[in-house]
N, C-alpha and C positions, 0 to 999 in steps of 0.2 A: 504591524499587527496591533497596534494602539487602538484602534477602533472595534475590537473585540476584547470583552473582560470574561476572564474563566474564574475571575478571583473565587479558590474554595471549592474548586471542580474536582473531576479526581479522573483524570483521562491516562489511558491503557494505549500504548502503542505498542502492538507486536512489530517485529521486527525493526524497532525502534534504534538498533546500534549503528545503523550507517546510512547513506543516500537518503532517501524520501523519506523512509522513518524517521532518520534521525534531524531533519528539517523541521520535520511537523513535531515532534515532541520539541523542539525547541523552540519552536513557534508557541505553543502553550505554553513552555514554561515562560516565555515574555510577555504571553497574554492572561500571567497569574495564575493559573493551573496546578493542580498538585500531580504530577503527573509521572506516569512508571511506564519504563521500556523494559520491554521483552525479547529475548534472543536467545538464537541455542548456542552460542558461542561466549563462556565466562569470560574473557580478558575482556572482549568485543564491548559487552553488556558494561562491565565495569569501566572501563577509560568513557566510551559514552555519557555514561552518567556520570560521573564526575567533573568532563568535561559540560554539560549544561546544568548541571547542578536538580537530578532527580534521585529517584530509585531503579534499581535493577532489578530485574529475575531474570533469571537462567531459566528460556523454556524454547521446547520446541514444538512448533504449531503441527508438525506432522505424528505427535507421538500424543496420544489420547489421554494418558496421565497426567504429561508435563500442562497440556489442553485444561483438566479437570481442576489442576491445582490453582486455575484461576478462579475457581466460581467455588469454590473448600475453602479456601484460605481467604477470599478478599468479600468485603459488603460489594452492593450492587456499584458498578461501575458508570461514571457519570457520562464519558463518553469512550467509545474503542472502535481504536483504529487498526486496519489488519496492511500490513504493508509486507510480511517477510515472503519470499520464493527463491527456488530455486530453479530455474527451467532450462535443462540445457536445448539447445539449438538444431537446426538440422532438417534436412529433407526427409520426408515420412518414411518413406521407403529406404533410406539409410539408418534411419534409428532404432534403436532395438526397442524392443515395449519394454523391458524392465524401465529406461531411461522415460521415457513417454510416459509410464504410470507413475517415475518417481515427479517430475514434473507437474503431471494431473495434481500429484498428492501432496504435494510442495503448496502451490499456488492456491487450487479451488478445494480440497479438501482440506485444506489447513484452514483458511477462509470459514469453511462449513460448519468446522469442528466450531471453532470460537462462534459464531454465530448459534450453535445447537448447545452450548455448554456453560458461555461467560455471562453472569446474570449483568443487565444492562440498565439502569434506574428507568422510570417511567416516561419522564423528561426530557431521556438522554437521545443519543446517537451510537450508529456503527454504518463506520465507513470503509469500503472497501476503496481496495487499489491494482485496475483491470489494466488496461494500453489501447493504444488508436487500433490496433491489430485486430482489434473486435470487428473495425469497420475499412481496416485496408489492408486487407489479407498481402502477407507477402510470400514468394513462393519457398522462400527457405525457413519459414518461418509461420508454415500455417499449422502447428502444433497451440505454440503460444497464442496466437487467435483465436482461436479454438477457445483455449481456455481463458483468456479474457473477455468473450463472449459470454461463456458461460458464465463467469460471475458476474455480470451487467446484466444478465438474467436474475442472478439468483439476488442482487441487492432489488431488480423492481419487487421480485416477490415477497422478498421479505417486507420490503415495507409495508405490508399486507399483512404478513402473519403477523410480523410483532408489532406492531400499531398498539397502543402511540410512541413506543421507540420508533424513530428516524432512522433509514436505511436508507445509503444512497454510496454513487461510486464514484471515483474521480478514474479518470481513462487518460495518464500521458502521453507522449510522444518521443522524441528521441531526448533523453535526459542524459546528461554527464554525470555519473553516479561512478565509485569506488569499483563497479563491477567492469567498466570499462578499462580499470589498471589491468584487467587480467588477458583482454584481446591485444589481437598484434596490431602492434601500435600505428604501423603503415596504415593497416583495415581501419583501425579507427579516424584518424585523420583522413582517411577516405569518406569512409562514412559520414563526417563533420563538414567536410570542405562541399560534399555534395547537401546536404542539410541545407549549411547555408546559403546554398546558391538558390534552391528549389522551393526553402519554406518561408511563406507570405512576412515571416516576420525577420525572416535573416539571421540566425543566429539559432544556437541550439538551447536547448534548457537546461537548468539547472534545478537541482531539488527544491529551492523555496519556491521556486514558479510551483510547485505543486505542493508544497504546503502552505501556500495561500490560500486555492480550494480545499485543501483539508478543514484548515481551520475555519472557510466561510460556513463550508456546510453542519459543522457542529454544532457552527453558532445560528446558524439560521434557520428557525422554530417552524419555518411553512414548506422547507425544501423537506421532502422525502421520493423516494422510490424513480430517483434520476440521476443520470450518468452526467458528469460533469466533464469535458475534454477540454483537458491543459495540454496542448499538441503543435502549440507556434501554425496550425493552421494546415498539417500533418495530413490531416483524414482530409483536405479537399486541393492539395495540392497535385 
């Protein structure tokens, strides 16, 4: 990350306590950043940040206060990054809507909130963080598409509205992240062993594969209002 300098920035990473957030907030902080993770989870937030050597807040991107207290409490934010969701899984037709809307409201209205609420400096950036799922629909799994499309929507438009804030989206692929501890581990290793048989680069991803696009597009003054896929090659295999 030596080839970007944030020295004296002041970058916001929601959902900053684990996997991809907590990649790219570390990626700032060794690219001189002043830089604060956000989570709804207090132990989460704190060992995080202590472990890369930041600030904490305790917030949750689906609850409109915890949202507000970002743009109350803090000056304009140099750059912000939205990484945190909750999305559970599942065939449409098997899933209840309360689940489907908690989902929607996790990922693209949480997204929304921080976009409509965190003041963002003039100079700055906000990056979302959508999936290849935008563009390779799968059948168990066309909730989450769904809503990864729709924020690759909503970052081109935004780079519109709020011009000259930079809006743009990174879209991964299969990532080995903390949320993988929680599937059966047969499924997972399935899932891997077929990954890497099938994807153009062999091998699965890991969170700093995508907080290297994080961090490029913060730092890169002409990128806006474009989806950036960190996917080992994902969407055309």
């Amino acid at each position: 990350m030596a080839l970007f300098d944030f020295s004296g920035q002041r970058v916001l990473v929601v959902g900053g306590s684990s996997g991809i957030g907590l990649a790219a907030a570390q990626a700032f902080v060794e690219a001189g950043a002043r830089v604060t993770i956000a989570s709804r989870n207090p132990s989460n937030v704190q060992a995080a940040a202590e472990a890369i050597g930041c600030t904490g807040l305790v917030v949750d991107a689906t609850v409109d206060s915890d949202v507000a207290s970002l743009a109350t409490d803090h000056e304009p934010w140099g750059h912000v990054v939205v990484s945190a969701a909750r999305t559970p899984t599942g065939p449409v037709r098997t899933m209840s809507l309360p689940d489907a809307r908690a989902a929607m409201d996790s990922k693209f209205w949480g997204a929304y909130r921080i976009a409509q609420a965190v003041p963002i400096a003039p100079s700055g950036s906000l990056t979302f963080v959508s999936g290849f799922l935008a563009v390779r629909p799968n059948p168990k799994m066309v909730l989450q598409g769904a809503i990864n499309a729709a924020l690759d929507a909503l970052g081109r438009g935004l780079a519109l509205e709020l011009a000259p804030v930079r809006v743009n989206t990174v879209s991964p692929g299969l990532i080995e992240t903390p949320l993988w501890d929680r599937a059966d581990q047969a499924a997972k290793a399935a899932a891997f062993a077929a990954a890497r048989s099938s994807l153009p680069v062999r091998r699965v991803g890991v969170p700093e594969d995508v907080a290297r696009a994080i961090v490029y597009l913060a730092a890169s003054g002409f990128a806006t209002g474009t989806t950036v896929r960190v996917d080992g090659g994902g969407s055309i295999a």
